[in-house]
N, CA, C and O atoms as CSV, one atom per row, in Angstrom:
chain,resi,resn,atom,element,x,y,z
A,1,UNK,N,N,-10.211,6.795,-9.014
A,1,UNK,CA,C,-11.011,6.522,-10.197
A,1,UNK,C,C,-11.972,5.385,-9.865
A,1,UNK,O,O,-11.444,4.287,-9.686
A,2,UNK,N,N,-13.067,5.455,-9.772
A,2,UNK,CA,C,-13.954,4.813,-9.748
A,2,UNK,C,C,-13.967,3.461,-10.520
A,2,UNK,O,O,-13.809,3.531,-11.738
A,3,UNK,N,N,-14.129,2.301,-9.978
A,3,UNK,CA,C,-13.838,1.241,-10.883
A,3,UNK,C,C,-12.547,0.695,-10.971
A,3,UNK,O,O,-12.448,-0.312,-11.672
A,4,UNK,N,N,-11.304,1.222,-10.298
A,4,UNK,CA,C,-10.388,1.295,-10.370
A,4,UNK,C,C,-9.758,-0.252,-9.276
A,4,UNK,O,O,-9.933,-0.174,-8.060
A,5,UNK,N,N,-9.135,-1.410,-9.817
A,5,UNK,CA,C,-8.673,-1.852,-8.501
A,5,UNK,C,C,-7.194,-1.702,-8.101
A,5,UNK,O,O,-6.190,-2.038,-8.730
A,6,UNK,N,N,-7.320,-1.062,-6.789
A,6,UNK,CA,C,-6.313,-0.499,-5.992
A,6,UNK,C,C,-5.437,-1.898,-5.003
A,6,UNK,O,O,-5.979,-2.830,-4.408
A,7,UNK,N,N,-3.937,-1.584,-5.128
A,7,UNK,CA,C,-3.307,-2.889,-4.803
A,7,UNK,C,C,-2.178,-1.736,-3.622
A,7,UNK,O,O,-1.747,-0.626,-3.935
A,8,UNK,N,N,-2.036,-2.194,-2.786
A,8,UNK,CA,C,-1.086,-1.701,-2.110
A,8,UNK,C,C,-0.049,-3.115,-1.100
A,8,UNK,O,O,-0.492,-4.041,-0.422
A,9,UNK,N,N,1.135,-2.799,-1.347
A,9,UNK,CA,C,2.319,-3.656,-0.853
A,9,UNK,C,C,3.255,-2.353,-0.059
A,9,UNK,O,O,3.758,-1.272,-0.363
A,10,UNK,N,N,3.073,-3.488,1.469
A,10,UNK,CA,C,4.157,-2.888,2.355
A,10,UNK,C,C,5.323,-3.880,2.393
A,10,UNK,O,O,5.301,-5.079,2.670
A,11,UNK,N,N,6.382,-3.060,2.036
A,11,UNK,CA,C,7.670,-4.187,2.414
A,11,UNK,C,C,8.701,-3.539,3.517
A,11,UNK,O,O,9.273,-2.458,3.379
A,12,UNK,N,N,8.809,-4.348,4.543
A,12,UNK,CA,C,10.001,-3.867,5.389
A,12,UNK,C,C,11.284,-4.672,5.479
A,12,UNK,O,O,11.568,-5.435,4.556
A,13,UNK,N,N,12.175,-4.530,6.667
A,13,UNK,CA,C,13.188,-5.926,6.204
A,13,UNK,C,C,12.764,-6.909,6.428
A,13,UNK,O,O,13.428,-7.785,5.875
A,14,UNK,N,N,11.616,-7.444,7.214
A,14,UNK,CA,C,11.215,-8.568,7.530
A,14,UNK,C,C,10.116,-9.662,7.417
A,14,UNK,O,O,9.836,-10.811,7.758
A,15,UNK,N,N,9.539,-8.260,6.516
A,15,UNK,CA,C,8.526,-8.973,5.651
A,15,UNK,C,C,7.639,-8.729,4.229
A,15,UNK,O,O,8.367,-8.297,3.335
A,16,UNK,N,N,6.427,-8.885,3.879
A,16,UNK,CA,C,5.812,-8.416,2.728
A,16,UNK,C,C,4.603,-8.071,3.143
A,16,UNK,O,O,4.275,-8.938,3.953
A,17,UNK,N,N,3.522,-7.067,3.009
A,17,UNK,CA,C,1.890,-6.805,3.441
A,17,UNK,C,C,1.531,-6.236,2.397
A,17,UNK,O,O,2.123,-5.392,1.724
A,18,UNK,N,N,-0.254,-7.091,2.158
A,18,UNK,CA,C,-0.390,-6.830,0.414
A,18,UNK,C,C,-1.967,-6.618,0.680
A,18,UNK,O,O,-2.752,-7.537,0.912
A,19,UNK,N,N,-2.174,-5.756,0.634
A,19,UNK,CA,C,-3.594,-5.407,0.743
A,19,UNK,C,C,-4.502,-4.807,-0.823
A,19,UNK,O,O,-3.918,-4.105,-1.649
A,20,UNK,N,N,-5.694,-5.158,-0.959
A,20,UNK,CA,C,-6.349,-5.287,-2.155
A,20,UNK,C,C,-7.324,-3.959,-1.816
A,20,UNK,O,O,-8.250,-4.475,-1.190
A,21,UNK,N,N,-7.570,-2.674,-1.892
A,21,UNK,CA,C,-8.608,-2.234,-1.354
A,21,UNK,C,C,-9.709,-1.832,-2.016
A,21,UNK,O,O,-9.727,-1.516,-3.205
A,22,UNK,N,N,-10.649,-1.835,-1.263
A,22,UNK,CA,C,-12.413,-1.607,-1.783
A,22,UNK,C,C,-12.311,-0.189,-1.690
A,22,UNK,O,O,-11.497,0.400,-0.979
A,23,UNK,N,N,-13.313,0.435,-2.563
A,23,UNK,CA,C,-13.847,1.684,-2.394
A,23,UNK,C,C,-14.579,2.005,-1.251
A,23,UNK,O,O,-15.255,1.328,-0.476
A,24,UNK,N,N,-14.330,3.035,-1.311
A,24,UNK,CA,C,-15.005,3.763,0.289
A,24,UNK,C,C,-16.095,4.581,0.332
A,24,UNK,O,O,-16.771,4.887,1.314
A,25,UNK,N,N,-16.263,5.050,-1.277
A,25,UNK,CA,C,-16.987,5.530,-1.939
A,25,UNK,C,C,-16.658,5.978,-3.208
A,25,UNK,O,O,-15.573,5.612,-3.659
A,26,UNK,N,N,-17.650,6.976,-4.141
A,26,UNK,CA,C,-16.946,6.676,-5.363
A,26,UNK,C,C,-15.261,7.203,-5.557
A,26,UNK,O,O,-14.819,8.136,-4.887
A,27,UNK,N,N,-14.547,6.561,-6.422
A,27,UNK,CA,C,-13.674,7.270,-6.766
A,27,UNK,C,C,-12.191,7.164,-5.008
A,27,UNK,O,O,-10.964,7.138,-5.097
A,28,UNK,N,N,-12.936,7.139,-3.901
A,28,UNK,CA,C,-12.115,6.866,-2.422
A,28,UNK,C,C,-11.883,5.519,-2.110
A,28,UNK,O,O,-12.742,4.644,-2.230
A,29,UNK,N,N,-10.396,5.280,-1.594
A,29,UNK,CA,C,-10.202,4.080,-0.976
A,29,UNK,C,C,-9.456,4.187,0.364
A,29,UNK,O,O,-8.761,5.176,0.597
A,30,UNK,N,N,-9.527,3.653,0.835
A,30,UNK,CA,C,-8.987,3.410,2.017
A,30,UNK,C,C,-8.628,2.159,2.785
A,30,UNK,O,O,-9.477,1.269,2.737
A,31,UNK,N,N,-7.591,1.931,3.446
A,31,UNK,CA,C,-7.138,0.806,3.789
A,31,UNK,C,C,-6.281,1.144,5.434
A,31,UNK,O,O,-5.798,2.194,5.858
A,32,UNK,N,N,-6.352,-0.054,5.977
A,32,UNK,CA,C,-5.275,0.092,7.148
A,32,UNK,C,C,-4.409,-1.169,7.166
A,32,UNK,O,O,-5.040,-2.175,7.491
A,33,UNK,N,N,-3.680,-1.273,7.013
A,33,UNK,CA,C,-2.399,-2.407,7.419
A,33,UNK,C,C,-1.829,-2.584,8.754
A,33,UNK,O,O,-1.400,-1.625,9.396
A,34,UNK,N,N,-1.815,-3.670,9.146
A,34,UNK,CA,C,-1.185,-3.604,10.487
A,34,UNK,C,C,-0.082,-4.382,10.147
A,34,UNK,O,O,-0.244,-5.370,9.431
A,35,UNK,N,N,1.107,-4.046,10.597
A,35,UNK,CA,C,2.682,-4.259,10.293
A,35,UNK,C,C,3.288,-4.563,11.870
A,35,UNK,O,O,2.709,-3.958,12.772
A,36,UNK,N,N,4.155,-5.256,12.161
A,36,UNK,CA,C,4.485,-5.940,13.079
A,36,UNK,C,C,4.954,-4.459,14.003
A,36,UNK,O,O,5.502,-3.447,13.566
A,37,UNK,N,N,4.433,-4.829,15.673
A,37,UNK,CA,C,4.561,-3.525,16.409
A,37,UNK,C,C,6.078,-3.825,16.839
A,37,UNK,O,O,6.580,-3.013,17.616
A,38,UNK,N,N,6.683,-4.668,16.505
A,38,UNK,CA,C,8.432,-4.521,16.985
A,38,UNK,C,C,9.383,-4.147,15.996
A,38,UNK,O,O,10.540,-4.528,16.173
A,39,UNK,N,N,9.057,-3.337,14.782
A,39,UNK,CA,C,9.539,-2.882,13.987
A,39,UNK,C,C,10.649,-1.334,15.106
A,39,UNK,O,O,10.387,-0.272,15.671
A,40,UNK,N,N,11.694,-2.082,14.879
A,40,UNK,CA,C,13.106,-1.216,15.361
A,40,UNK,C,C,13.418,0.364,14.995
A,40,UNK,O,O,13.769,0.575,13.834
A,41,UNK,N,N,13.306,1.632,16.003
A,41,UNK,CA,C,13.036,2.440,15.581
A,41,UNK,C,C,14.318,2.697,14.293
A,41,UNK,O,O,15.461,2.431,14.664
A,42,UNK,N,N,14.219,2.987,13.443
A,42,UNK,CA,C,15.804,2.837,11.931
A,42,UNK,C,C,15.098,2.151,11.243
A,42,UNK,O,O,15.473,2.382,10.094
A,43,UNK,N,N,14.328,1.468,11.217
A,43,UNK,CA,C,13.802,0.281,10.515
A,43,UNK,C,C,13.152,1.089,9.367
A,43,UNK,O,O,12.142,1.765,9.564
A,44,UNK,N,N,13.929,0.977,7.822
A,44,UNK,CA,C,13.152,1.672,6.786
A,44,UNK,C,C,12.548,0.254,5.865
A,44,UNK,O,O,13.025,-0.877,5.773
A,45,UNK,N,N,11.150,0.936,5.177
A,45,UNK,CA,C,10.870,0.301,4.057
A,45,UNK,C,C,10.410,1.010,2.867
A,45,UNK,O,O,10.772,2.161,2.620
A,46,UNK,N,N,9.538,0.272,2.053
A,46,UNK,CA,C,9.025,0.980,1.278
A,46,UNK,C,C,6.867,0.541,0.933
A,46,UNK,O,O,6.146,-0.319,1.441
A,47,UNK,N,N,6.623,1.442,0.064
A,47,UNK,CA,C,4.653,1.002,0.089
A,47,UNK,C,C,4.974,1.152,-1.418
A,47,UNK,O,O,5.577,2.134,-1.850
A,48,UNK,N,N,4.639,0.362,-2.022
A,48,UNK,CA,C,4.455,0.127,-3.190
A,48,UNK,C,C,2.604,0.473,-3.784
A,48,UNK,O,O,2.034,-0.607,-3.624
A,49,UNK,N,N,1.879,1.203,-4.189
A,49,UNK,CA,C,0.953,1.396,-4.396
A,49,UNK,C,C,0.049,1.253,-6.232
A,49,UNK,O,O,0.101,2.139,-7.085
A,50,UNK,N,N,-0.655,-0.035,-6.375
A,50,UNK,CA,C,-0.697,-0.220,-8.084
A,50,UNK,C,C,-2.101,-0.040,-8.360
A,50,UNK,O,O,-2.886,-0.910,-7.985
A,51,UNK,N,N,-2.574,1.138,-9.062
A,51,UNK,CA,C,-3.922,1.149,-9.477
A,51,UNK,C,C,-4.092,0.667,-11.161
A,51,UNK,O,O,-3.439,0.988,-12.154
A,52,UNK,N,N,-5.221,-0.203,-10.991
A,52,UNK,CA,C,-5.578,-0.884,-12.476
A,52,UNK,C,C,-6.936,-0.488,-12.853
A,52,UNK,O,O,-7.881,-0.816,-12.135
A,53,UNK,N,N,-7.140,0.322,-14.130
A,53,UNK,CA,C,-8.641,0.000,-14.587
A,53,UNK,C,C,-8.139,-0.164,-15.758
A,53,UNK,O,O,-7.244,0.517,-16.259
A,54,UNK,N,N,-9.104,-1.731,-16.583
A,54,UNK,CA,C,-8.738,-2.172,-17.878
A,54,UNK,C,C,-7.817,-2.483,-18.325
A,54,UNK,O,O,-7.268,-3.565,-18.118
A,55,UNK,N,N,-7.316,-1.353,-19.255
A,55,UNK,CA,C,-5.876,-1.895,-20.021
A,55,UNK,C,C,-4.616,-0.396,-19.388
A,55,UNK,O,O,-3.508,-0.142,-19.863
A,56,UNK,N,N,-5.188,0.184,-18.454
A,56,UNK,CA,C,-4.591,1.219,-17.895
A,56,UNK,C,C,-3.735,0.621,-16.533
A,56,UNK,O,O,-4.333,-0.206,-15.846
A,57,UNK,N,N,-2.263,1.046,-16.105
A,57,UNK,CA,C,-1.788,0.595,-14.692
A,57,UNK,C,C,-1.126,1.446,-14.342
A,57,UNK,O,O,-0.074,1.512,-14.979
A,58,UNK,N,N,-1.276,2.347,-13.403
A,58,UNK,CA,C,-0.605,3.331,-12.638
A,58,UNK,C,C,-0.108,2.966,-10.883
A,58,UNK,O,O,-0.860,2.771,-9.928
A,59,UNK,N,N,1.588,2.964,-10.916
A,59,UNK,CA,C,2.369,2.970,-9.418
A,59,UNK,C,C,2.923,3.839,-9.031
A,59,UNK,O,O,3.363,4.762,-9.716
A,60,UNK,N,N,3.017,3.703,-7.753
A,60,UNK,CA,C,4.140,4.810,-7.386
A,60,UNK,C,C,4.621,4.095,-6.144
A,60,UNK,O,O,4.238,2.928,-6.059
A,61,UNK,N,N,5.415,4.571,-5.117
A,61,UNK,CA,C,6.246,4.075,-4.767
A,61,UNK,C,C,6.606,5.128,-3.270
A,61,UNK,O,O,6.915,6.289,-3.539
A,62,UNK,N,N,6.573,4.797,-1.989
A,62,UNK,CA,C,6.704,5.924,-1.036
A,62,UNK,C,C,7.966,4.923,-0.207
A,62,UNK,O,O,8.059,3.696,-0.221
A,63,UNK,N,N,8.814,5.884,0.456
A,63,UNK,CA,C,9.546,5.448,1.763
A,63,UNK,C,C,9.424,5.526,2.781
A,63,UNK,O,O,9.396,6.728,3.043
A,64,UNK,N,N,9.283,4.761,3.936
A,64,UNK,CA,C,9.639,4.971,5.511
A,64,UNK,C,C,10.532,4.672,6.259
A,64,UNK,O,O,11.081,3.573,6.181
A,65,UNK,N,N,10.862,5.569,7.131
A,65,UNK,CA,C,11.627,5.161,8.277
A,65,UNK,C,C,10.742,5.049,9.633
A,65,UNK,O,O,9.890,5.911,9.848
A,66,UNK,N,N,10.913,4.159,10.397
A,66,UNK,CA,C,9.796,3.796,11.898
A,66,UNK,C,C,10.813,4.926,12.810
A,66,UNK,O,O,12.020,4.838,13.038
A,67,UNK,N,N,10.009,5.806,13.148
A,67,UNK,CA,C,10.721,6.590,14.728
A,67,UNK,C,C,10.680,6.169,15.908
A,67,UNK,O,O,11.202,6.819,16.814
């Protein structure tokens, strides 16, 4: 959604990554996070993802495991 600001949080066991992202164009965002490269292959977390326009707030919520 255009106008929309997009919040994304990586949490693993060892830490927190909180990225704010810009549009990429209308309505697109995109982001890259870089997360520590010694993350243990088992090593699960989660991405927490929060979009805000106005008085509107939509999350959701994904899992990983590192292979």
């Amino acid at each position: 959604v255009e106008g929309a600001i997009v919040t994304v949080m990586v949490h693993d066991s060892t830490d927190d990554y909180q990225v704010t992202l810009k549009p990429s164009d209308a309505g697109a965002y995109a982001a890259t996070i870089k997360v520590p490269s010694d993350l243990s292959p088992g090593t699960t977390g989660t991405i927490d993802v929060s979009a805000a326009l106005g008085d509107l707030t939509s999350t959701a919520r994904a899992l990983f495991t590192v292979k």
